[in-house]
N, C-alpha and C positions, 0 to 999 in steps of 0.2 A: 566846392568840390575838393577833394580832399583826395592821398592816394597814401595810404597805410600801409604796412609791410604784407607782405602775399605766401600763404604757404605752398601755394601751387607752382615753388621752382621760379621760373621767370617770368612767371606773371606779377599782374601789380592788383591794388586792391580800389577801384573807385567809386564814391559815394555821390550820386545826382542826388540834387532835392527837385529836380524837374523830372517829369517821366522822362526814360530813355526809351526810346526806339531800335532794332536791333536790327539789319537789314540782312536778307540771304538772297541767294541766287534763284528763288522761285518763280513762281507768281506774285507780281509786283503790283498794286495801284500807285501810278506815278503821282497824281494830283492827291489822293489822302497821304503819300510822302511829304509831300511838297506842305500840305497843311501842317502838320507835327512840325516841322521845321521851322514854319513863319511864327507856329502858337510859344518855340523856346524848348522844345522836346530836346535833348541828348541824341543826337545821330549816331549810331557805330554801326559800321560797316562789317560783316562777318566773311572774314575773307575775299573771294569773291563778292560776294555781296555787295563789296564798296566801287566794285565795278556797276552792278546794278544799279545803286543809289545815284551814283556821278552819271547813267545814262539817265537817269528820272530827271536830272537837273540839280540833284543837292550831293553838296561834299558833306563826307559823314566828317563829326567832330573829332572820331577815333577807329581805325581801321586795327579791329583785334583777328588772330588766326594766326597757323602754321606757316601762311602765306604760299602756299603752294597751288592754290588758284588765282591769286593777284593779279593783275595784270602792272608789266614796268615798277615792282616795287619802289626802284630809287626815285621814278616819277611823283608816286604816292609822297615819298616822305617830304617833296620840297609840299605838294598842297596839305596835307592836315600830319597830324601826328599817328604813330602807326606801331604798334605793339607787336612783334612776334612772340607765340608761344610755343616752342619744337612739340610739348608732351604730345603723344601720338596717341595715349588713353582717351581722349575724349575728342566731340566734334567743334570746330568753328561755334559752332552756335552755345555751346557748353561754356568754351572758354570767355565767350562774350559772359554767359551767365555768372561766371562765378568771377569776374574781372569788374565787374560793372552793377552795382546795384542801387536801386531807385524804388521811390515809394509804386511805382505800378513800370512796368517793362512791356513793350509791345512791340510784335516780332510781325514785323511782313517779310515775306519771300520767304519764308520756310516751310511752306505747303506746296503743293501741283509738282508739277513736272516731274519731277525722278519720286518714283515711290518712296525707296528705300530714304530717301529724306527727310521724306515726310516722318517716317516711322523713327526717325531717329531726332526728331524735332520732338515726339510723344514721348521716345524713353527719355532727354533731357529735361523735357517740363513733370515729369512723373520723379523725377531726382531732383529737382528743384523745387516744385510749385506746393511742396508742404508750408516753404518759408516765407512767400511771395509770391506776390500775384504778376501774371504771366498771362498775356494774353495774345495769344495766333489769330491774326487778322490775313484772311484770305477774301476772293473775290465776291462770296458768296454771305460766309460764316465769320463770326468773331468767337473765339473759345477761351473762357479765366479759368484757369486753374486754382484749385479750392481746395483747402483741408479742413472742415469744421464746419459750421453753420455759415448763412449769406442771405441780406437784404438785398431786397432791388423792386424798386417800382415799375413795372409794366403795363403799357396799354394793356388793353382784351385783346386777344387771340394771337396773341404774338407769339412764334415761336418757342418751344425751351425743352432741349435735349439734356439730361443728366448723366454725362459718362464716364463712367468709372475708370479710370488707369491703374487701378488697385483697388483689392475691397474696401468697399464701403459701407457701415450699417447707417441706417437713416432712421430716427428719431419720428422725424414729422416733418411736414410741410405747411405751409398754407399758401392759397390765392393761384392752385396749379388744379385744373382740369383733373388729373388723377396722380391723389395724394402720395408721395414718397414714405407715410408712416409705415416702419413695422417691415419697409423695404431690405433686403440686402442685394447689393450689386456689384458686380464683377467681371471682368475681361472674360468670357468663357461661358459665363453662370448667367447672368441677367444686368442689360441697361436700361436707363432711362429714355429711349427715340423718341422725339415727335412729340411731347407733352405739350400742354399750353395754359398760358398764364389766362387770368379770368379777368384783370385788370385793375390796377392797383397794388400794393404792395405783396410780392412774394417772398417769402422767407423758407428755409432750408436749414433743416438742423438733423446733426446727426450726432446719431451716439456716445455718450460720454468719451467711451474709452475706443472708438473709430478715428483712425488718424489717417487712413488713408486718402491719396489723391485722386480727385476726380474734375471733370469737365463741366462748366457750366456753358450750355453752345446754343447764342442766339443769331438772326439774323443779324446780315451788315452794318442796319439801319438803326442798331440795337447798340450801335459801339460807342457815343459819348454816354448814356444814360450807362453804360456797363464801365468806362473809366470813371464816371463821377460817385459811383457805388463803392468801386477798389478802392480810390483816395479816401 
């Protein structure tokens, strides 16, 4: 781990070669917490979030934010190390993004409870997730953020939503119930709901010059074969 000079003001610049986990104040799975943790994952706590995380039972490695929902800052600083960043442009969850980067990034507690965070979870992965894979694990859904084509092996009939957070023109598909070729899709215009893979390898390609970010959203159950795809 390493921490390079940062153009974001007071921020710092850090490079896992383990996935990092990002934790918010949402809807939380306490025990897939606790798993990331024991497997060597990067903890960081998102503000708040590092309250979350220490109630699931794990101290996060790095507690980044404004710190303006913290609970006992001076408490925080004697248990792990803890990064303020004042800039007020952006959220918690943002500044964990652009402070912390790792071969795949997986964010619990940044969906359910307050709308508006969710929605602000989707503008930061739609500003990020051209660069990196970015994956919102809620209680239901796992969602990677994608710009370009994507492998992935599938059971049959397994879930696979394709949604656009900007357009996207799509090339082709294969191993999906009803093919994405010749598709365009857009916040507004037309997504991907409810498709399903046939079983076996799914692939996803899109148009040369389409650089847009979009969603790939499977069930829960879908979340180690969907990290062993990102890596």
């Amino acid at each position: 781990m390493q921490s390079p000079s940062s153009s974001h003001g007071d921020a710092v610049e850090i490079v896992s070669d383990t996935p990092v986990v990002i934790v918010g104040g949402g809807d939380l799975d306490a025990a897939l917490l606790n798993r990331f943790a024991k497997d060597g994952a990067m903890i960081v706590g998102a503000d708040g979030g590092a309250d979350a995380a220490l109630a699931a039972g794990v101290t996060p490695d790095l507690v980044i934010g404004d710190l303006d929902s913290l609970s006992d800052v001076s408490a925080w600083q004697q248990r792990t190390r803890v990064i303020r960043i004042a800039e007020q442009e952006t959220t918690d969850f943002e500044k964990c993004l652009y402070s912390v980067s790792a071969p795949v990034t997986l964010a619990l507690g940044m969906t359910g409870k307050r709308f508006d965070h969710t929605l602000a979870a989707l503008h930061a992965v739609t500003r990020y997730g051209g660069e990196r894979r970015i994956i919102l694990v809620d209680g239901v859904d796992v969602a990677l953020s994608l710009s370009g084509g994507f492998d992935i092996d599938l059971p049959a009939d397994t879930r696979v939503s394709v949604y656009p957070l900007e357009r996207v023109d799509f090339a082709g598909s294969e191993g999906l119930a009803y093919p994405l070729t010749g598709l365009t899709l857009m916040p507004g215009l037309r997504t991907g709901t409810s498709n399903r893979a046939l079983g076996g390898p799914v692939r996803i390609r899109t148009a040369p010059e389409s650089s847009g970010v979009y969603l790939l959203v499977l069930p829960l159950k879908a979340l180690d074969i969907l990290i062993s795809a990102s890596l």
